[in-house]
C-alpha positions as CSV (number, residue, x, y, z in Angstrom):
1,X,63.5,76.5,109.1
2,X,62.2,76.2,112.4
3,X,64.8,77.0,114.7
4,X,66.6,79.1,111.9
5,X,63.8,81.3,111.5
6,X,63.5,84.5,109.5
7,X,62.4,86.5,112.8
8,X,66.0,85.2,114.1
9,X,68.1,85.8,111.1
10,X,66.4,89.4,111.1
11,X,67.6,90.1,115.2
12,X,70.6,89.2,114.4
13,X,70.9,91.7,111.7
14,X,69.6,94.0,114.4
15,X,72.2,93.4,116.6
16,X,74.9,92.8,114.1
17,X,74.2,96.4,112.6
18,X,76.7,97.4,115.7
19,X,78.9,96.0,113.0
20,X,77.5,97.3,110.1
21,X,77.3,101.1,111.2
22,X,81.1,101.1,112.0
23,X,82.1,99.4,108.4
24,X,79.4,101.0,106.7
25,X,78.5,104.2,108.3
26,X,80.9,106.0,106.0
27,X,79.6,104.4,102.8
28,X,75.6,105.5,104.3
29,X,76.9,108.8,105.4
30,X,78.5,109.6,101.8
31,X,75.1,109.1,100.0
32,X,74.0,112.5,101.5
33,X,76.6,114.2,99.0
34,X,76.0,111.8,96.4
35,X,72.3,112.9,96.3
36,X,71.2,116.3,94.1
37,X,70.7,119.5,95.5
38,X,67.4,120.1,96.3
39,X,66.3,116.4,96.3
40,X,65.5,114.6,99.8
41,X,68.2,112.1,100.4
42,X,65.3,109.7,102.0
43,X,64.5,107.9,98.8
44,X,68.0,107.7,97.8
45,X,69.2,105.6,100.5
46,X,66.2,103.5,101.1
47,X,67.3,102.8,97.1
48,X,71.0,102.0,98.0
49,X,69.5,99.7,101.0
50,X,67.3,97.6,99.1
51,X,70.1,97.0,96.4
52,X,72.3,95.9,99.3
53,X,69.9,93.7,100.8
54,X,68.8,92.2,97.3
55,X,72.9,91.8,96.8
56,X,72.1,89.4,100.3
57,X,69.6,87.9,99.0
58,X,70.8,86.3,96.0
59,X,73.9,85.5,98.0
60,X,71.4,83.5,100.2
61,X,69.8,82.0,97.1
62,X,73.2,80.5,95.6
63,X,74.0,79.2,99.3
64,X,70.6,77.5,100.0
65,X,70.8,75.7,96.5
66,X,74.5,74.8,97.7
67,X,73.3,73.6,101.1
68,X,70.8,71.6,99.4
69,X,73.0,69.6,97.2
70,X,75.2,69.1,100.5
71,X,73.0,67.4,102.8
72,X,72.0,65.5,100.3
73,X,75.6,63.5,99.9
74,X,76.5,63.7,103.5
75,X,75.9,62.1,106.5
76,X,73.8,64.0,109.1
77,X,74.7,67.0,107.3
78,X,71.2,68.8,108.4
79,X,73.2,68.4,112.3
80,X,76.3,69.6,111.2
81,X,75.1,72.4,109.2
82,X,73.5,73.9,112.5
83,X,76.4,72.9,114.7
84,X,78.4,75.0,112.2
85,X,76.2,77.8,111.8
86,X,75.5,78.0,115.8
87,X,79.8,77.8,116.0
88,X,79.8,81.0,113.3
89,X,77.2,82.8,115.4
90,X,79.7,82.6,118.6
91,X,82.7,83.5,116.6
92,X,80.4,86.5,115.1
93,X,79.7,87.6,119.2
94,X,83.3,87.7,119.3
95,X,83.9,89.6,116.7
96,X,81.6,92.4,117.0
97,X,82.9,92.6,120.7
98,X,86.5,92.4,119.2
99,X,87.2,89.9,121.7
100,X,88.4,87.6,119.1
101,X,88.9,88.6,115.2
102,X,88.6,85.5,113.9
103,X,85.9,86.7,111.6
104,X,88.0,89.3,109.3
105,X,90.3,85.8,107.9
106,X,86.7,85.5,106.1
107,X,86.9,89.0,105.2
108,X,90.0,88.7,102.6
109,X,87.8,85.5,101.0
110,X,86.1,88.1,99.3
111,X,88.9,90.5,98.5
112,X,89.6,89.4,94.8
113,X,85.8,89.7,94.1
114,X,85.8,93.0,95.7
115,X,88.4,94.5,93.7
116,X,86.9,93.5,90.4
117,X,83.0,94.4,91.4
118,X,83.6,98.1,92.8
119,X,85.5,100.1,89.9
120,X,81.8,99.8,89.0
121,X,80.2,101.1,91.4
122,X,81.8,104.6,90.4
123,X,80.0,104.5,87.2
124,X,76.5,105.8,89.3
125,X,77.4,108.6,91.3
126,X,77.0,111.9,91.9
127,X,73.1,109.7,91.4
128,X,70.9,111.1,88.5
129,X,67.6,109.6,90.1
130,X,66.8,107.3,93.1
131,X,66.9,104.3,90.8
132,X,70.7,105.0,90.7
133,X,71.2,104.3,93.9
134,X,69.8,100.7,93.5
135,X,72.8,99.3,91.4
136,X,75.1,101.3,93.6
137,X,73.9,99.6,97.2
138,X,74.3,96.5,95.2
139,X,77.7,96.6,94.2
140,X,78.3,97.5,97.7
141,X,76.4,94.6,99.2
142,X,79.6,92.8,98.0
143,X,81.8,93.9,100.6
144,X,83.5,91.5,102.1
145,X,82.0,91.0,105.4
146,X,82.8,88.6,107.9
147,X,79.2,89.0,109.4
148,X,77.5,88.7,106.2
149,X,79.4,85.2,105.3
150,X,78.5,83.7,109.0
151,X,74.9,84.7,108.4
152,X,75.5,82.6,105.0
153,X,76.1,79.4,107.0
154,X,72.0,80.0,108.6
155,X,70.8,80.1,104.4
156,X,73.2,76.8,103.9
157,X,71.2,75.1,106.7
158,X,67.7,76.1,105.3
159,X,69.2,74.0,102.1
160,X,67.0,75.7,99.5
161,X,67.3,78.1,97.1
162,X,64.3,80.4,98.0
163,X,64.8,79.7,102.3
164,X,68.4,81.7,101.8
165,X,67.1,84.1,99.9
166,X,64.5,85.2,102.5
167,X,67.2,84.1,105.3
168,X,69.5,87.0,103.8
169,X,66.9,89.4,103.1
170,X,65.5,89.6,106.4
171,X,69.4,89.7,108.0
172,X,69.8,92.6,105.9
173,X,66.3,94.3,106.8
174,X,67.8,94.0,110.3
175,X,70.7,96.0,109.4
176,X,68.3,98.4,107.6
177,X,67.4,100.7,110.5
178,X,70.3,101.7,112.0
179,X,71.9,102.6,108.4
180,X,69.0,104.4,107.4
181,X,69.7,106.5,111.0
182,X,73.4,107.0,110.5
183,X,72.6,108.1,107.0
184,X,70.9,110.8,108.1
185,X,72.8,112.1,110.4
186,X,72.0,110.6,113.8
187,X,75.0,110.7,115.3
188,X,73.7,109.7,118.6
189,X,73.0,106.4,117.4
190,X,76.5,105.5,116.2
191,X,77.9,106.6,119.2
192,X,75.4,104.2,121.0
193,X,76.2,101.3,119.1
194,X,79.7,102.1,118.9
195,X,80.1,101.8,122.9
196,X,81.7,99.2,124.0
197,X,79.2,98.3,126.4
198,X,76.9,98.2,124.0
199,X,79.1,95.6,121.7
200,X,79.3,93.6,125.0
201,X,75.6,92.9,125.9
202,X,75.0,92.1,122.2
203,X,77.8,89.8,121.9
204,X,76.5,87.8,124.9
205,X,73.0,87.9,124.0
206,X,74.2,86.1,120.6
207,X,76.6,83.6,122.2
208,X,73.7,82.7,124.8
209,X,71.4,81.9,121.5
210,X,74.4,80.4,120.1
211,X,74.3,78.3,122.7
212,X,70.6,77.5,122.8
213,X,71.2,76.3,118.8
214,X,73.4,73.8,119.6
215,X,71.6,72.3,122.5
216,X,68.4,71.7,120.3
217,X,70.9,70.6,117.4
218,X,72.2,67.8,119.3
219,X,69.0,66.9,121.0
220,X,67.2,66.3,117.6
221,X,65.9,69.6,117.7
222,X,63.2,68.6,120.6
């Protein structure tokens, strides 16, 4: 997990949250009403969050075990697992730049599971307690996500179980601040990340690391 690292996979779900704000934002921003009079809406949608991010992490789990079982029956498959997951780190600077939309084919992977999982997610609002808000966030960690299934390729390579689990958590503590913002109204901020200057430094900044990956990939990692 060296050059996959959990510091990386969490800034690039600080920079991906660019991406997250503008699919999200409206989901985060709804919680406010979702949350009883009276009652700060704080604890609510740190709730919703960490069910999100624990959706992520099992995810991550499933995908590491997967990865594992991989590179174990193919050849050099530790190399092309990062080749891959450098390639899905370019295609995801792309997207979030809408230079290239590649990413949202991945998106209707996850449709069918979608449309069974969130009827469900009904069944917990208007919330009753904080704890509520858990089960929601996780229903809605589902979403089909074209940044969430590149980050997926990073807990392949780690090829264990636990190593994509922590992969995906700390991606989605990266996306954690900037919905936490939105969700309470910092409007400022989503127009920030929603500039398309903004999209444009971040999408190069990942490419150029993108880059960097598959120079150490194909030189042994030295």
């Amino acid at each position: 997990m060296s050059d996959y690292s959990f510091i990386s996979a969490f800034i690039v779900g600080l920079a991906g949250s660019l991406h997250c704000v503008g699919m999200c934002g409206g989901i985060a921003g709804a919680l406010r009403a979702a949350v009883p009079r009276g009652q700060p809406p704080l604890t609510y949608i740190f709730s919703y969050n960490l069910g999100r991010i624990t959706s992520y992490a099992i995810a991550g789990a499933v995908t590491g075990v997967l990865g594992q079982v991989a590179r174990a029956s193919v050849s050099h498959g530790l190399m092309i697992f990062q080749l891959l997951s450098a390639v899905m780190l370019i295609a995801m600077g792309l997207y979030l730049a809408q230079w290239w939309r590649g990413l949202a084919r991945l998106e209707k992977l996850g449709n069918g599971l979608w449309q069974r999982i969130r009827p469900w997610s009904k069944r917990f609002i208007p919330f009753k307690s904080p704890l509520s808000a858990f089960p929601y966030g996780f229903i809605w960690g589902w979403l089909p996500c074209g940044l969430v299934y590149s980050t997926l390729t990073w807990a392949l390579v780690s090829g264990d179980g636990l190593y994509g689990a922590a992969t995906m958590a700390a991606f989605g503590l990266g996306t954690f601040p900037a919905l936490i913002a939105v969700s309470l109204g910092a409007g400022w901020l989503l127009k920030l990340l929603q500039h398309p200057k903004t999209k444009s430094l971040v999408a190069i900044c990942l490419i150029i690391y993108a880059v960097f990956l598959i120079y150490r990939a194909l030189n042994g990692n030295n």
